[in-house]
Backbone as JSON, one array per atom type, in Angstrom:
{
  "sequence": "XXXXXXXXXXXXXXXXXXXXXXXXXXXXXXXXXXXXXXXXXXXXXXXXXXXXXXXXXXXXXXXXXXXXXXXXXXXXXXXXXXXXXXXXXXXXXXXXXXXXXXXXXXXXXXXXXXXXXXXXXXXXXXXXXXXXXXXXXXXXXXXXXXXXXXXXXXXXXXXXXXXXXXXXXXXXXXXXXXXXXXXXXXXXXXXXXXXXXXXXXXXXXXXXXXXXXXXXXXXX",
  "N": [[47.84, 146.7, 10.63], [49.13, 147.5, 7.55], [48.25, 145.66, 4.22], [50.96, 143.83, 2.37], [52.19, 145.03, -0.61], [52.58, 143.38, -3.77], [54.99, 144.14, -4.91], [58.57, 143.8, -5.28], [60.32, 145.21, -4.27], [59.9, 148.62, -2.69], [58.93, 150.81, -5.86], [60.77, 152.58, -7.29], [61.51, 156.45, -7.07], [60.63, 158.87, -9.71], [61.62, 161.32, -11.62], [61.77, 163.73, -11.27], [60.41, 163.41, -8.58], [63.19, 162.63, -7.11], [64.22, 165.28, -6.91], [62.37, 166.65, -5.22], [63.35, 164.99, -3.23], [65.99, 165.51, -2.75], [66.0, 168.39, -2.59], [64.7, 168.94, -0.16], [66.04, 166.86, 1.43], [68.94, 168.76, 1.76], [67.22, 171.36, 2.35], [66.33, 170.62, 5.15], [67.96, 169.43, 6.43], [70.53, 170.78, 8.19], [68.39, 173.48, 9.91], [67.42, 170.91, 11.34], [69.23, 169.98, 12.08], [70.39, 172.33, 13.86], [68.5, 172.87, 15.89], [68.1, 170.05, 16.98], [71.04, 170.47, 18.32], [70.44, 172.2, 19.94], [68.28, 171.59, 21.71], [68.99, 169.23, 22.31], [72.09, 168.89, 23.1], [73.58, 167.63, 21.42], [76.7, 165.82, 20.38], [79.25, 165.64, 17.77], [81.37, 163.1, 16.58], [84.17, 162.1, 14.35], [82.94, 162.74, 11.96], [84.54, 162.9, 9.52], [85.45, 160.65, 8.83], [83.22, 159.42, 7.07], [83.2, 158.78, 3.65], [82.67, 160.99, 1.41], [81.75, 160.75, -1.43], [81.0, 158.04, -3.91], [80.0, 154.64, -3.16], [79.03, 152.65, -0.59], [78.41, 151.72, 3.33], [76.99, 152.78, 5.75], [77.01, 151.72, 8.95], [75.27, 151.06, 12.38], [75.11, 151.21, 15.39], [71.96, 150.46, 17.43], [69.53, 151.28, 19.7], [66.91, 152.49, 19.68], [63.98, 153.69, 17.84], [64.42, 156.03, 17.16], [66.84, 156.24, 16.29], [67.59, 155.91, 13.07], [66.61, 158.98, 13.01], [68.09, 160.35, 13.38], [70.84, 159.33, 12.63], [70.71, 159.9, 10.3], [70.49, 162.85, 10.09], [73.05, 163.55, 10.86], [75.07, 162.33, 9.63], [77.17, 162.66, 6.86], [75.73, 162.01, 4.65], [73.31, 161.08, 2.17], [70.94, 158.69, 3.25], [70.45, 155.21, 2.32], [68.01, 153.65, 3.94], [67.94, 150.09, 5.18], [65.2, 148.27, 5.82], [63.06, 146.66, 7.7], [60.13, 144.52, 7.35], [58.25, 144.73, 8.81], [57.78, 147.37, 10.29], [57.6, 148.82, 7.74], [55.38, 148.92, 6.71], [53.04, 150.01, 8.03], [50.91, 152.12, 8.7], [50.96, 155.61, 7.36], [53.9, 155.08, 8.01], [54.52, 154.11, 6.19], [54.08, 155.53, 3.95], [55.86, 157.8, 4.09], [58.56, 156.65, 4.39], [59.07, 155.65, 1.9], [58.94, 157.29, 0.48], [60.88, 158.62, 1.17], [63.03, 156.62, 0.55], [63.7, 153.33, 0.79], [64.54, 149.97, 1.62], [63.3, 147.08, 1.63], [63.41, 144.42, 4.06], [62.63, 141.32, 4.72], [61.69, 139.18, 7.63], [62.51, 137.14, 7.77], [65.11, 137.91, 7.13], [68.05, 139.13, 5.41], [67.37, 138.4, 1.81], [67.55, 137.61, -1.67], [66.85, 139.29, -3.25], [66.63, 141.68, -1.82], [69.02, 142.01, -1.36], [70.59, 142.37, -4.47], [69.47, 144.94, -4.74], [70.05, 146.38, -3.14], [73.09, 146.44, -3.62], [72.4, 147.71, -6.5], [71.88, 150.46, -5.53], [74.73, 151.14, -4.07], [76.44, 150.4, -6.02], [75.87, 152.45, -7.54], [76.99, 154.4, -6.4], [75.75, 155.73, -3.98], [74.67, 155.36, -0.62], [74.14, 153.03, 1.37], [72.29, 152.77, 4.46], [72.82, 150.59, 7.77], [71.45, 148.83, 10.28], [73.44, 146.46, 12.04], [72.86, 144.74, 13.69], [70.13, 143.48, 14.04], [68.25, 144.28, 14.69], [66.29, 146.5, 17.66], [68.69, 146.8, 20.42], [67.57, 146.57, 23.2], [69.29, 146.53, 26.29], [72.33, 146.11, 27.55], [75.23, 144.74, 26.29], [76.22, 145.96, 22.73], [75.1, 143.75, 20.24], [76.06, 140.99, 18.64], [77.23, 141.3, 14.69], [75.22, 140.61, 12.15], [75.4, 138.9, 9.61], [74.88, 139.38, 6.98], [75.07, 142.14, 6.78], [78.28, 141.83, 6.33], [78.33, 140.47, 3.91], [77.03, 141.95, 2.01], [79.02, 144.24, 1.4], [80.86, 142.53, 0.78], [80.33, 141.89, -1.9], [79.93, 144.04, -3.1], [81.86, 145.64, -2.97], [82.74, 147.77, -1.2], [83.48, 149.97, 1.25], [82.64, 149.46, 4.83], [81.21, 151.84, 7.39], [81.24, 152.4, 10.83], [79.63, 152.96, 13.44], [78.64, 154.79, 16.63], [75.78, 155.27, 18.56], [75.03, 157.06, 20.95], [72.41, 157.71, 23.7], [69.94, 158.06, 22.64], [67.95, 156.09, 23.68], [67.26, 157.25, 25.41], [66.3, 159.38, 24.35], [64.18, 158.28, 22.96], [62.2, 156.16, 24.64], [62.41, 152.23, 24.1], [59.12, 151.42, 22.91], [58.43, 153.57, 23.7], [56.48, 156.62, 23.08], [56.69, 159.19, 23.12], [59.01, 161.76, 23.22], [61.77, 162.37, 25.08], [63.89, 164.68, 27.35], [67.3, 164.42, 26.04], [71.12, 163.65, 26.07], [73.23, 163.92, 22.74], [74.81, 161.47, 21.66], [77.66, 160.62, 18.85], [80.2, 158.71, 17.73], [81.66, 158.03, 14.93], [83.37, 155.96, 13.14], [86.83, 155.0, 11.79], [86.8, 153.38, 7.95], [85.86, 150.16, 7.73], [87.26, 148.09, 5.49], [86.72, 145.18, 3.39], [88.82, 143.96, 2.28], [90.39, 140.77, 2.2], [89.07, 139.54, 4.32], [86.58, 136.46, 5.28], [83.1, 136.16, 5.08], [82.07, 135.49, 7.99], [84.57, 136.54, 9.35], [84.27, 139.07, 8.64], [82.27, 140.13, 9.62], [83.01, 139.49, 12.44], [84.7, 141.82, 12.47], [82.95, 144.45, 12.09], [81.32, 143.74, 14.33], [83.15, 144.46, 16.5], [83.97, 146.6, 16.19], [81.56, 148.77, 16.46], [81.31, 147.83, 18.69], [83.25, 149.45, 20.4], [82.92, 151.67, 19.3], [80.75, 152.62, 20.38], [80.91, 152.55, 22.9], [83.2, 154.45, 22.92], [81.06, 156.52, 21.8], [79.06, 156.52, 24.43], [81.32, 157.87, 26.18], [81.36, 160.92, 25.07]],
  "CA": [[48.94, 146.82, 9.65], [48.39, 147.73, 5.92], [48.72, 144.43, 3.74], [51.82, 144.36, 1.91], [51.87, 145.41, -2.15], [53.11, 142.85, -4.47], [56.1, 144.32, -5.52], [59.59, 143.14, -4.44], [60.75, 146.48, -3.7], [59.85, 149.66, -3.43], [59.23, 151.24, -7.03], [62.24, 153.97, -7.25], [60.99, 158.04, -7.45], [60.93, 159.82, -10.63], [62.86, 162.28, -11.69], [60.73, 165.12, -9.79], [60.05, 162.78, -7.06], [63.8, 162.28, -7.05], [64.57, 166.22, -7.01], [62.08, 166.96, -4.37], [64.05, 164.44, -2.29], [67.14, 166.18, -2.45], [66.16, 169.69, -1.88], [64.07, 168.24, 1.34], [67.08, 166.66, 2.44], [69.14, 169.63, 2.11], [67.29, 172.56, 2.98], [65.97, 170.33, 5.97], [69.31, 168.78, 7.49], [70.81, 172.27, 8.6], [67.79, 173.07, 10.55], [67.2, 170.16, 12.01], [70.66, 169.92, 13.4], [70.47, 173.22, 14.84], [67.53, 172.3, 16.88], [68.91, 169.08, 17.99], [72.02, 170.66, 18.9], [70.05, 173.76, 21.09], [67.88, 170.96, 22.68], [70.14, 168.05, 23.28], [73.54, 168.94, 22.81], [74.65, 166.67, 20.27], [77.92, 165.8, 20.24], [79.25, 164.11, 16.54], [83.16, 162.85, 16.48], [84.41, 161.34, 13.14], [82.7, 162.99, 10.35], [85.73, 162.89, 8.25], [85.46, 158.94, 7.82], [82.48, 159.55, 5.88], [83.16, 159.46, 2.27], [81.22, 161.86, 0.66], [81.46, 159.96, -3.12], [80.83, 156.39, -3.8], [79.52, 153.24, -2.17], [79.42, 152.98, 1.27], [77.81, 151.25, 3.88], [77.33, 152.99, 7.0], [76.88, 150.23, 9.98], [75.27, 151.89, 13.4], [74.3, 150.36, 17.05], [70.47, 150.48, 17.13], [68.92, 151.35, 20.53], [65.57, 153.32, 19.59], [63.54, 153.88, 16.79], [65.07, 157.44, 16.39], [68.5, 156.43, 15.67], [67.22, 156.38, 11.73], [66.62, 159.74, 12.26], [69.82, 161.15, 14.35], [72.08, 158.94, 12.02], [70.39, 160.73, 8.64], [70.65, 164.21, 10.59], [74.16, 163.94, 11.23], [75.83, 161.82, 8.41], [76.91, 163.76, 5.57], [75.43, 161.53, 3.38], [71.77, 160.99, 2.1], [71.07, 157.05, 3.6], [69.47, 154.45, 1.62], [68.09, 152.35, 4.77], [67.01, 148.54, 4.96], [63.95, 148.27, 6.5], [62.26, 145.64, 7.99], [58.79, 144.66, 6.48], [56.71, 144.41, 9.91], [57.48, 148.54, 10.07], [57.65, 149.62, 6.21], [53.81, 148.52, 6.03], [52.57, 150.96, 9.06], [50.19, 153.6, 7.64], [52.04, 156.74, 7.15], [55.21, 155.41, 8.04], [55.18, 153.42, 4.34], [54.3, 156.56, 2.48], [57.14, 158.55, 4.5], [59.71, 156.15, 3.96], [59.04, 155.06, 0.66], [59.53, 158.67, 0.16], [63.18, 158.98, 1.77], [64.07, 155.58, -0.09], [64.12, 152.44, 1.82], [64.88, 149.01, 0.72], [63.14, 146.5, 2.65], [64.36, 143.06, 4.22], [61.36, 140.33, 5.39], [62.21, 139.31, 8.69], [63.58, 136.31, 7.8], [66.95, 138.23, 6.67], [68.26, 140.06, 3.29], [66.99, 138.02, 0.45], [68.26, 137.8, -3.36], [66.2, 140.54, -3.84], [66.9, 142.83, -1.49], [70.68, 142.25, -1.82], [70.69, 143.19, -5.96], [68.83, 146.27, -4.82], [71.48, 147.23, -2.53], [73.97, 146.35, -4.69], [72.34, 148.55, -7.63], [72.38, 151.62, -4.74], [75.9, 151.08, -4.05], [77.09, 150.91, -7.15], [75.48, 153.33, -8.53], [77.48, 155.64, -5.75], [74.7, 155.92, -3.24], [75.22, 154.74, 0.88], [73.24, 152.27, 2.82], [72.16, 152.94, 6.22], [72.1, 149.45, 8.11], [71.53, 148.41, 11.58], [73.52, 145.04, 11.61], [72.33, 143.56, 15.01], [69.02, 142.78, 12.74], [66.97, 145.11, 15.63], [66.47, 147.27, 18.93], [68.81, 146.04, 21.9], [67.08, 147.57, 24.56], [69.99, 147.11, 27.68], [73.88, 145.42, 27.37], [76.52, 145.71, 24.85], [76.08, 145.72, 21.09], [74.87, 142.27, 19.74], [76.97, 140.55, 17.21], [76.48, 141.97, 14.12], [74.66, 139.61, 11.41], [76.75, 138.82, 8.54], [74.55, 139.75, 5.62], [76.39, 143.34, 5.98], [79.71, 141.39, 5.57], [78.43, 139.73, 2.31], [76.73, 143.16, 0.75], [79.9, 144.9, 1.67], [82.02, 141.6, -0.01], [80.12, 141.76, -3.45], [79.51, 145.25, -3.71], [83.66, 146.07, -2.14], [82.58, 149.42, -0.83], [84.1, 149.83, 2.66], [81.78, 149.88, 6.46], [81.57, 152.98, 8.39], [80.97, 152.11, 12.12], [78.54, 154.74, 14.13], [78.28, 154.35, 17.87], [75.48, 156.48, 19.45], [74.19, 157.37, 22.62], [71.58, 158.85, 23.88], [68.36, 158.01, 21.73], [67.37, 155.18, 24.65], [66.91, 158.18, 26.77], [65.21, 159.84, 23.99], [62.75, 158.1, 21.92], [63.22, 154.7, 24.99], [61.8, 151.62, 23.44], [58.18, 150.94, 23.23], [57.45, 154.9, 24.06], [55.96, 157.02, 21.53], [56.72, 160.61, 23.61], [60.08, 162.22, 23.4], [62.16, 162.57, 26.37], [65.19, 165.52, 26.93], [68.26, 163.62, 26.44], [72.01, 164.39, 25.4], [72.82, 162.44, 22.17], [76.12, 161.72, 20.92], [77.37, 159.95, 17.89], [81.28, 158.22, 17.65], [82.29, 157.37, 13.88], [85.02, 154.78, 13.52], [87.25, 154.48, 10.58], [86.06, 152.73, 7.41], [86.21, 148.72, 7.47], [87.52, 147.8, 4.04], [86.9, 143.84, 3.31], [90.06, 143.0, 1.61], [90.55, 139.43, 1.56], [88.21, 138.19, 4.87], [85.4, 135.93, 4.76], [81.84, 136.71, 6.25], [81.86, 135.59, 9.33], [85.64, 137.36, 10.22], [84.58, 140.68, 8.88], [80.88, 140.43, 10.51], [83.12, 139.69, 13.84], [85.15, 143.03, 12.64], [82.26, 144.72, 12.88], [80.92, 143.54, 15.97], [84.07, 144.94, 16.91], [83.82, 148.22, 15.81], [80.31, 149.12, 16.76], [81.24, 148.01, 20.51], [84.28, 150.31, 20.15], [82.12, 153.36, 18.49], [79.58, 152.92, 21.24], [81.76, 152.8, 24.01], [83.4, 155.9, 22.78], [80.27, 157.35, 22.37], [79.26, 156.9, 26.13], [82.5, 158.39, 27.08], [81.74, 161.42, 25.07]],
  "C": [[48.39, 146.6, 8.25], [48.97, 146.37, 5.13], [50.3, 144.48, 2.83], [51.81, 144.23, 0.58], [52.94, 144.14, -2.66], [54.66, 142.21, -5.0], [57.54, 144.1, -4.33], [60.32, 143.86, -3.25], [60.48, 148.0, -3.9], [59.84, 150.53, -4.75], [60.28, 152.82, -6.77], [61.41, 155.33, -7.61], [61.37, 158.44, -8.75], [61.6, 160.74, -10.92], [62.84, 163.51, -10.57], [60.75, 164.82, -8.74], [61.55, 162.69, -6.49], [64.52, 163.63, -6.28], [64.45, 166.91, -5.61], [62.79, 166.25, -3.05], [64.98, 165.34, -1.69], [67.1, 167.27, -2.08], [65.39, 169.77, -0.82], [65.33, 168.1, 2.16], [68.34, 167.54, 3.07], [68.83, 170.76, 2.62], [66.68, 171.99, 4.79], [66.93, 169.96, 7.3], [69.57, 169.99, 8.42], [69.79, 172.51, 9.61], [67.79, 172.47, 11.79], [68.5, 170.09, 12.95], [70.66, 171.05, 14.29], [69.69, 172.97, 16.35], [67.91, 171.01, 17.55], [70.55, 169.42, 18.77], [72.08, 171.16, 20.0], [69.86, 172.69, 21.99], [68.76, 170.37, 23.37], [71.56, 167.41, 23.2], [74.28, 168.06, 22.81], [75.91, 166.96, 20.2], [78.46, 164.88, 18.77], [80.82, 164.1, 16.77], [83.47, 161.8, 15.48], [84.04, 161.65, 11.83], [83.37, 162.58, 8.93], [85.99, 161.34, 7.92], [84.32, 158.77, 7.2], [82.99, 159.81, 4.96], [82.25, 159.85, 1.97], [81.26, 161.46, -0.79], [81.6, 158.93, -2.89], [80.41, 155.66, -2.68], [79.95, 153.11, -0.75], [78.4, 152.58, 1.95], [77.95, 151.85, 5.13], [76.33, 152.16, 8.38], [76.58, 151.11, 11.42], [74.84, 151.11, 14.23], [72.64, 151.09, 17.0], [70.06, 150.0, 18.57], [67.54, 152.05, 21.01], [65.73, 153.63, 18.49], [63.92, 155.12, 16.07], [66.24, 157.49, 16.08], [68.22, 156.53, 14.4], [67.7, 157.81, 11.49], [68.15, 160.57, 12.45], [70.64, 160.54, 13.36], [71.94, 159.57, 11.01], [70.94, 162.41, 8.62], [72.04, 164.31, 10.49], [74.97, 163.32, 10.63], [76.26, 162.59, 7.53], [76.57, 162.86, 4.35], [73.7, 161.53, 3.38], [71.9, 158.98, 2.28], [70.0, 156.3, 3.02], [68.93, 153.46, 3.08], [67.59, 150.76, 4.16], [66.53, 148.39, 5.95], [63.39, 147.31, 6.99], [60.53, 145.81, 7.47], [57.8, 144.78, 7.67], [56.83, 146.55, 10.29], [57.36, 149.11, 8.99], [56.68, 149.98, 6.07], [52.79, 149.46, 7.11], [52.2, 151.96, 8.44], [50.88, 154.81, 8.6], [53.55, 156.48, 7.3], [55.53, 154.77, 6.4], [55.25, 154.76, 3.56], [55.78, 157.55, 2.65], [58.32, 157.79, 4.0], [59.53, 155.88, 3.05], [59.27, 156.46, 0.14], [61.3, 159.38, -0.02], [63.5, 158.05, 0.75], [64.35, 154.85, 1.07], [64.31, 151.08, 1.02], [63.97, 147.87, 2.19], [63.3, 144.99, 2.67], [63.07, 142.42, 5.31], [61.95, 139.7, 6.26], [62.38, 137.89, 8.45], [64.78, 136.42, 7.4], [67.14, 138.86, 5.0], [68.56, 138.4, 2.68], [68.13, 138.19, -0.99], [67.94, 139.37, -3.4], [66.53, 141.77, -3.4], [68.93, 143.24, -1.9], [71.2, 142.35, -3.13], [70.32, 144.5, -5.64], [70.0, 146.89, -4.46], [72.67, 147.59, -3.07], [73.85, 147.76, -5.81], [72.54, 149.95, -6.84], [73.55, 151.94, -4.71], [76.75, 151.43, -5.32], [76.93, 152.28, -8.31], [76.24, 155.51, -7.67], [76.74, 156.5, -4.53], [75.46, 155.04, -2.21], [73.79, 154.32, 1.19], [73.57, 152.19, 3.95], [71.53, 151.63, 6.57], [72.34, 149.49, 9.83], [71.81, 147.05, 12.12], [73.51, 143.72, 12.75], [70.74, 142.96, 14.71], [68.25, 143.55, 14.02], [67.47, 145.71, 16.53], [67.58, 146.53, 19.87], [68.36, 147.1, 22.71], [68.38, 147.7, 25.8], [71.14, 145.99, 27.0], [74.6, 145.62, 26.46], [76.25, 145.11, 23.77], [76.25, 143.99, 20.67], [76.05, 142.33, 18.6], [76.68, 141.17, 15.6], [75.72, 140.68, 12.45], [75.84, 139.84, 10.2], [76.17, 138.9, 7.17], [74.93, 141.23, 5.61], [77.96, 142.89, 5.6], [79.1, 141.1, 4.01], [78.13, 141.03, 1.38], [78.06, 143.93, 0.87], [81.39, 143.77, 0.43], [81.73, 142.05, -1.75], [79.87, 142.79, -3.65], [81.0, 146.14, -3.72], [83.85, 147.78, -1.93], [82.87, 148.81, 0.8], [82.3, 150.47, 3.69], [82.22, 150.87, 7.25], [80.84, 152.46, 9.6], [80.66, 152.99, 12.82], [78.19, 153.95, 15.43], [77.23, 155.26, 18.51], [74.67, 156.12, 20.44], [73.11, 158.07, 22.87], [69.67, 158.52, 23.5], [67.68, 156.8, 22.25], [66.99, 156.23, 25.21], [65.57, 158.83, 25.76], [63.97, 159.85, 23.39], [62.74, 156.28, 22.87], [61.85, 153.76, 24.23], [60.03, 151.4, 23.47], [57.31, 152.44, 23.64], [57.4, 155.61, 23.02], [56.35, 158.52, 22.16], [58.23, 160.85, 23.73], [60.34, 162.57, 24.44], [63.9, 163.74, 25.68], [66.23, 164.1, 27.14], [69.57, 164.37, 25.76], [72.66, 163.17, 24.71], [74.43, 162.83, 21.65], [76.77, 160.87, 20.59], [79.21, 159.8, 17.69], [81.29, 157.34, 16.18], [82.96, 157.23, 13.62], [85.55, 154.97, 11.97], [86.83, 153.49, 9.82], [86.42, 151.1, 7.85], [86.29, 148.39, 6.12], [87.55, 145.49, 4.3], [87.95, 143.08, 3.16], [89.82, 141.41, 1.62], [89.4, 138.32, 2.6], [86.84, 137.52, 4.12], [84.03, 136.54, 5.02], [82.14, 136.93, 7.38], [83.43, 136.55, 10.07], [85.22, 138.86, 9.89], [83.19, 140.86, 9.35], [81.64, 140.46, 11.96], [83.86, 141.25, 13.68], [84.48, 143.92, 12.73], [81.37, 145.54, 13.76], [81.53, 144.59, 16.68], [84.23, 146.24, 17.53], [82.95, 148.73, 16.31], [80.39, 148.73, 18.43], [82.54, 149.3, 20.76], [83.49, 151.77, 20.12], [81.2, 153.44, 19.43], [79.9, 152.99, 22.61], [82.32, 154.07, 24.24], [82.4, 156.96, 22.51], [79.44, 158.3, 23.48], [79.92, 158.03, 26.38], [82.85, 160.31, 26.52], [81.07, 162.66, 25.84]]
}
């Protein structure tokens, strides 16, 4: 593992660097969905609780390393993730993601630092892609979900989209590096708006949600 650079966070892309993003992410999405659709007939249900303007946190169950990419593929948004630092620092995967835009969180939990960053994303009308069981569950039902997405969600008061998917154990399963056929399919829940709870009640809402969205994923 490559040592890790100095800096707190990621330095942000240039204007160019910023450009090439976007017409990557568009002429690439399209595509890509087709091909995941031929192979492993993706199923998505919910689109329409994506907002497509402003702040937004979209919250997904995390059972293989390829949900990243299946949730980016099939969102209609471009996803800021938060990263953990023991993968960011992996040669080629740092230069790739530092490419997409990642924000990354030292595995003792989101920081000051990372949580201004997020913040400045958010507000600035940009979506973070989080995975808020803080990692993989390999087998049983959706862990609790940590409660530093309640708090970026409290101080930033952009509503949680809840993403249940299936499938991406079969196809990328933990610990294997070779793609397997599988059929993948992706249940997004209505937003979670904070209103007045605290942490810990809208980290159990959720919990909630994400066993809900992944249940109905199963089932589709």
């Amino acid at each position: 593992m490559a040592n890790a650079p100095q800096e707190k966070q990621p330095r942000p892309l240039g204007p160019w660097g910023r450009l090439a993003r976007v017409l990557l992410f568009y002429n690439l999405r399209t595509p890509v969905r087709a091909i995941l659709r031929a192979l492993c007939g993706v199923r998505v249900v919910g689109e329409e609780h994506v907002p497509l303007r402003g702040g937004v946190i979209v919250a997904s169950t995390h059972a293989s390393l390829a949900d990243s990419v299946i949730l980016q593929t099939f969102v209609p948004r471009h996803l800021t993730y938060l990263m953990g630092d023991k993968f960011y620092y992996l040669p080629v995967v740092h230069q790739l993601v530092r490419f997409w835009g990642v924000l990354v969180v030292k595995q003792a939990g989101m920081n000051k630092d990372v949580l201004r960053a997020a913040e400045g994303v958010l507000a600035r009308g940009g979506a973070i892609g989080i995975f808020p069981e803080g990692g993989i569950t390999r087998q049983g039902p959706v862990r609790e979900a940590r409660q530093g997405v309640a708090l970026l969600a409290r101080r930033a008061r952009v509503p949680i989209v809840p993403v249940g998917i299936a499938g991406t154990e079969r196809l990328l399963p933990p610990g294997q590096r070779r793609l397997h056929r599988a059929r993948l399919r992706l249940y997004i829940g209505e937003p979670i708006l904070a209103g007045d709870c605290d942490r810990s009640d809208l980290a159990a809402r959720v919990t909630a949600a994400l066993r809900s969205c992944a249940d109905r994923a199963q089932r589709l």
